[in-house]
N, C-alpha and C positions, 0 to 999 in steps of 0.2 A: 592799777593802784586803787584801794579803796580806804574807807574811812569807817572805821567803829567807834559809837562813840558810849559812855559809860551809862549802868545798867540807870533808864528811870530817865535817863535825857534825850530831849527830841530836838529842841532848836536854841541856837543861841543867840537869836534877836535880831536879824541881819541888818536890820535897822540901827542897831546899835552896839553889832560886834563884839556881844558878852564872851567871857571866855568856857568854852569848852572844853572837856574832859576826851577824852580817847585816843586810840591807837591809827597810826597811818601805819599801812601794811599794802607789801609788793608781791601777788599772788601770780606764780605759773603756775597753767592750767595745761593740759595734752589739749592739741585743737582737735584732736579726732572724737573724743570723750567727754573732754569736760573735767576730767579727772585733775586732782590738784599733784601738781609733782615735786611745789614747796614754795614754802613762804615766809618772808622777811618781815618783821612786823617791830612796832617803834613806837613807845608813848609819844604824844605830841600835844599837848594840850592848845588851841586855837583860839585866835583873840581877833579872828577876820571877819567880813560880811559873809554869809553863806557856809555855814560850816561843814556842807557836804561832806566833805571830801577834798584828795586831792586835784589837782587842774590839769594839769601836766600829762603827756602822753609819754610813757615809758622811751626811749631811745634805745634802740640792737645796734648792734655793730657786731656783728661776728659772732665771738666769744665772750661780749661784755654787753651788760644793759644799764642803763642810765637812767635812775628813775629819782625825782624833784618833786619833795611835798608839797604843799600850798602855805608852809611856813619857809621853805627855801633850803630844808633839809635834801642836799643831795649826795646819793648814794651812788658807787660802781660796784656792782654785783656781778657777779660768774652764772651766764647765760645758764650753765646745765645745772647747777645746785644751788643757787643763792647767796653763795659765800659773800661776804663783803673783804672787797680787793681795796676800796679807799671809799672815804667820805667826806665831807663838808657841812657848814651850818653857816649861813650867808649873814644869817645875827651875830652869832658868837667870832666867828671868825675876820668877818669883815664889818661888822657895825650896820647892815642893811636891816632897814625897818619894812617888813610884810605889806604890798601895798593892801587898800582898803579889800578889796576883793581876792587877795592870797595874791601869792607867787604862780603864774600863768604859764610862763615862757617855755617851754619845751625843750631842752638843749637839741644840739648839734653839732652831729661828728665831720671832719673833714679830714682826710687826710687822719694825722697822729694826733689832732685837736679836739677838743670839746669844747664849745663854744655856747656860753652863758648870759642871762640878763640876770646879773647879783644884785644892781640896785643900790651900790655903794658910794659912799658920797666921792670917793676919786673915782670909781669905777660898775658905771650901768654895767657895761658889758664886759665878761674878763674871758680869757684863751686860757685854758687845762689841759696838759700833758694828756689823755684819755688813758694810760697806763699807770700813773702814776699818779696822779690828782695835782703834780705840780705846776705852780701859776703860771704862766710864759708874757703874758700882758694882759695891762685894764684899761679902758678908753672910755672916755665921757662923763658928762654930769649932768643931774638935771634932778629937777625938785620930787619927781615920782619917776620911777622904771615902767610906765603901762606894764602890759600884758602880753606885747608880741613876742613870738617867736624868733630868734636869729635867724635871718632869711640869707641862702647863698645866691650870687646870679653868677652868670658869666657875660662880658660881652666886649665885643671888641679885644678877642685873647686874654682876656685880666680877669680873675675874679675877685668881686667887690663882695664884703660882706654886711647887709644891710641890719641895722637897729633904728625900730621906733620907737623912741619913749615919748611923755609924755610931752615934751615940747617941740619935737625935730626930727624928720627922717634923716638919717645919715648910711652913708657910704666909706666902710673902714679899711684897710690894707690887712688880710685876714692874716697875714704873716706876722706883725708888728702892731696891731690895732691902730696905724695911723690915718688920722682921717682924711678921704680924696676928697669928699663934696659933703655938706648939709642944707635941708633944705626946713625951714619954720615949717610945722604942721602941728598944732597943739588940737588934739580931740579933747569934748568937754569931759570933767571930771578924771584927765589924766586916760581915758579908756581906748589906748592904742591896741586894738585888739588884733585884727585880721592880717595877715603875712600880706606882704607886698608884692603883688604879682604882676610881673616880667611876659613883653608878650612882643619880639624883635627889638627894636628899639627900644619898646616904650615902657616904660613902670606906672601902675598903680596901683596909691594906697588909697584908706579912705576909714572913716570912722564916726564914732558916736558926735554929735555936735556940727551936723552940715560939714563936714572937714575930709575932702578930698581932693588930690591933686594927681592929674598927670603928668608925668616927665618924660622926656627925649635922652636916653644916652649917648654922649659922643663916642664915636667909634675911636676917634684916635686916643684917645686917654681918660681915665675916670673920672669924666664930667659929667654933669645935669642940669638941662634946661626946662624950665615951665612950658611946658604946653597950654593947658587951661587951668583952673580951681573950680572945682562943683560949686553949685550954689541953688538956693530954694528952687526945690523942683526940676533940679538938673542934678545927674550922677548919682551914683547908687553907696549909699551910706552905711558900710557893714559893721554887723555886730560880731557874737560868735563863730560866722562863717565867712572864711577865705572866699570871695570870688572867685569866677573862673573867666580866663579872656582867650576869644577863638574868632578867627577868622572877623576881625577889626568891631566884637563886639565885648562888650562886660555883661555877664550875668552873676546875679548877685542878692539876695536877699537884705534889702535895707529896714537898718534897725528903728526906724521912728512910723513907718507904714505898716511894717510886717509883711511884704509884699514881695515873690520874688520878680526879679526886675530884668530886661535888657536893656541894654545902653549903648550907644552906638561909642565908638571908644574913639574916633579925633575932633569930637569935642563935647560930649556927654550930654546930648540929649537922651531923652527916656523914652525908647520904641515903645513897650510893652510894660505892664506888670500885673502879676495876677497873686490873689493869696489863695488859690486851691493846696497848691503842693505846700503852704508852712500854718497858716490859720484855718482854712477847711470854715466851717462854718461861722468859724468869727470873725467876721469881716474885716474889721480894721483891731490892732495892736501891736503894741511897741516890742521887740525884738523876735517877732515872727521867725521862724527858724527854720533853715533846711540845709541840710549838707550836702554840698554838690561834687559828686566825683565821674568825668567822662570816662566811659569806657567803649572802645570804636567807636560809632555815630551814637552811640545813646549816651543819657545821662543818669545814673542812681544819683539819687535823691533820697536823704533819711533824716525825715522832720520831725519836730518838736513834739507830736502826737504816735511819735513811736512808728512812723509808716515806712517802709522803704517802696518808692517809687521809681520805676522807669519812663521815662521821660526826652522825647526832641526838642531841642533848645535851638532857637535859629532869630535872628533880626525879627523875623515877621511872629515872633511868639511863640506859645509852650503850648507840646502836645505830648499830653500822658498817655502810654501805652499799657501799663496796669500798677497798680499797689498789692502789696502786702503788710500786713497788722503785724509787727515781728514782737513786740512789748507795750506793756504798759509804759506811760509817764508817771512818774512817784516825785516830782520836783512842784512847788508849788513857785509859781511870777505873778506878777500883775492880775491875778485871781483866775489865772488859768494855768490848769496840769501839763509839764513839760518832759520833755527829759533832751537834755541839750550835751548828751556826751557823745562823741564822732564816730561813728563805725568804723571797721577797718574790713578790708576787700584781702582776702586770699584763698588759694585752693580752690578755686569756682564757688566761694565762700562768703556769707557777708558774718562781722561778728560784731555784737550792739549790748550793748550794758545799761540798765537801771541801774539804782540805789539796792536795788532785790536779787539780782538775776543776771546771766549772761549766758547769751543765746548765739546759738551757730545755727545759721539757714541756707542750705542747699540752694546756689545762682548757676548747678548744673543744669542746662538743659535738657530736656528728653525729647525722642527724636521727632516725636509729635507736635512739642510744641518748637522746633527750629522750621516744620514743614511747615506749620501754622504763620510764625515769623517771614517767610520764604514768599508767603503767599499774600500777605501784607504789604511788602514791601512793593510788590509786580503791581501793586494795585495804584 
């Protein structure tokens, strides 16, 4: 999804949320080409911080795509042509106000469900027919909806479906939206961003304002116990990027250092943290960014300076095995150029977006360099 906005305008203040003018529009592209194969496009005028564009990562399921403005316009559209099969407006239909930052939350299919953070005052999170747009249940309240994602776990045979807003982790009955457990966790400024990641037993979330906890699931029924709470200088505090947790550690890019971090994960001290792979030469700032996706023993990495990197992540610290420059940043933060949209991995493929541009980059190997890889590793 992206964002046009009207001939002669560049920004609308993020400071101060002025309203802008343009179009949100939902673009398939052929991933072989590049070629556009059709596009859904929508005035929407914007009265949020950041007026990029939308936040939201489109949702496939099959035959249907699920795509969520950053005013909380959501649309099901027909994977092959665009059509619109149903829609919604989380304002008009439900009374939700745009949190400061837009609408984030990314839906999620299960099963026959689509599952939402609407941000209504009876109901943060509500369950959608995915066929039919019709409502099936809404659950929770809370003064702002952050930013995260409906996260699914499983454990213990049951799946819980988790929402973080802004005051509380919870765990709902994805069938009924009934709540099993909640747990207090308020990030500063409402900013629950990063999906809560599940790693055997244990969950953790964590966010802007020192505010991270780990939990213990009961195996016999959808309980949660406190493990620890992060605190100054302990656990890794993320922004725009999910964590990842492997073999009893958290790695993680925390948003107040800039810094990607390991962390030992039963009781959050800080092994490691280095800012080569998210600020590169600037040493220290605030929401440093890198996007972490494991793939076998290695890790791509696609930071804030447009880089995709491969990378070993381990307790004893990070070892980059090479970069690539795939784009520019076109995003202006804290007085440095960013660009903080999430790549996506397929085809032996990585595919990465500015504000300008979208780029597909060949992660086929040639057999030169697996014997190269091969020889590396003996070593």
């Amino acid at each position: 999804m992206d964002y046009v906005v009207s001939a002669g305008t560049v920004t609308n203040n993020p400071g101060g949320a002025d309203r802008l003018e343009g179009k949100e529009r939902v673009l398939c592209l052929d991933s072989k080409t590049g070629q556009l194969l059709w596009k859904h496009e929508y005035e929407r005028p914007y009265q949020i911080s950041f007026g990029g564009g939308p936040r939201a990562t489109c949702t496939v399921d099959g035959d249907l795509v699920f795509a969520l403005g950053a005013e909380g316009n959501l649309w099901c559209l027909d994977a092959q042509t665009g059509k619109v099969a149903w829609s919604k407006d989380f304002a008009k239909d439900y009374g939700a106000k745009a949190p400061f930052w837009g609408v984030a939350a990314h839906p999620l299919v299960d099963g026959d469900l689509l599952y939402c953070v609407v941000g209504a005052a009876d109901g943060v999170a509500m369950a959608f027919d995915k066929r039919t747009g019709g409502e099936v249940w809404r659950a929770l309240s809370a003064r702002e909806p952050g930013y995260c994602p409906p996260t699914m776990i499983e454990h213990g045979g049951r799946k819980q479906l988790l929402i973080w807003h802004a005051e509380s982790l919870n765990s709902l009955n994805p069938a009924d939206g009934k709540v099993y457990w909640s747990v207090p966790l308020a990030p500063r400024s409402g900013m629950a961003i990063a999906a809560p990641r599940q790693l055997g037993p244990h969950l953790f979330v964590s966010g802007f304002g020192e505010t991270g906890v780990l939990l213990k699931l009961d195996t016999s029924s959808p309980a949660a116990e406190e493990v620890w709470r992060g605190r100054v200088k302990t656990a890794v505090y993320s922004g725009t990027g999910t964590p990842f947790l492997e073999d009893g550690t958290i790695y993680g890019c925390d948003i107040t250092t800039g810094a990607l971090m390991g962390v030992r994960l039963s009781d959050g001290e800080r092994l490691w943290q280095t800012t080569d792979p998210t600020l590169g030469d600037v040493r220290r700032g605030r929401y440093g960014t890198a996007f972490l996706v494991k793939h076998k023993d290695r890790f791509f990495l696609f930071n804030e300076k447009g880089d995709l990197i491969r990378a070993r992540l381990s307790p004893q610290g990070y070892e980059e095995i090479g970069r690539f420059h795939v784009l520019e940043p076109t995003n202006t933060v804290f007085g440095r150029e960013v660009v903080w949209s999430h790549p996506a991995f397929a085809e032996q493929s990585c595919f990465a977006r500015n504000d300008k541009e979208i780029v597909c980059v060949s992660l086929a190997a040639s057999p030169d360099s697996r014997k190269d890889e091969g020889n590396r590793d003996q070593e």
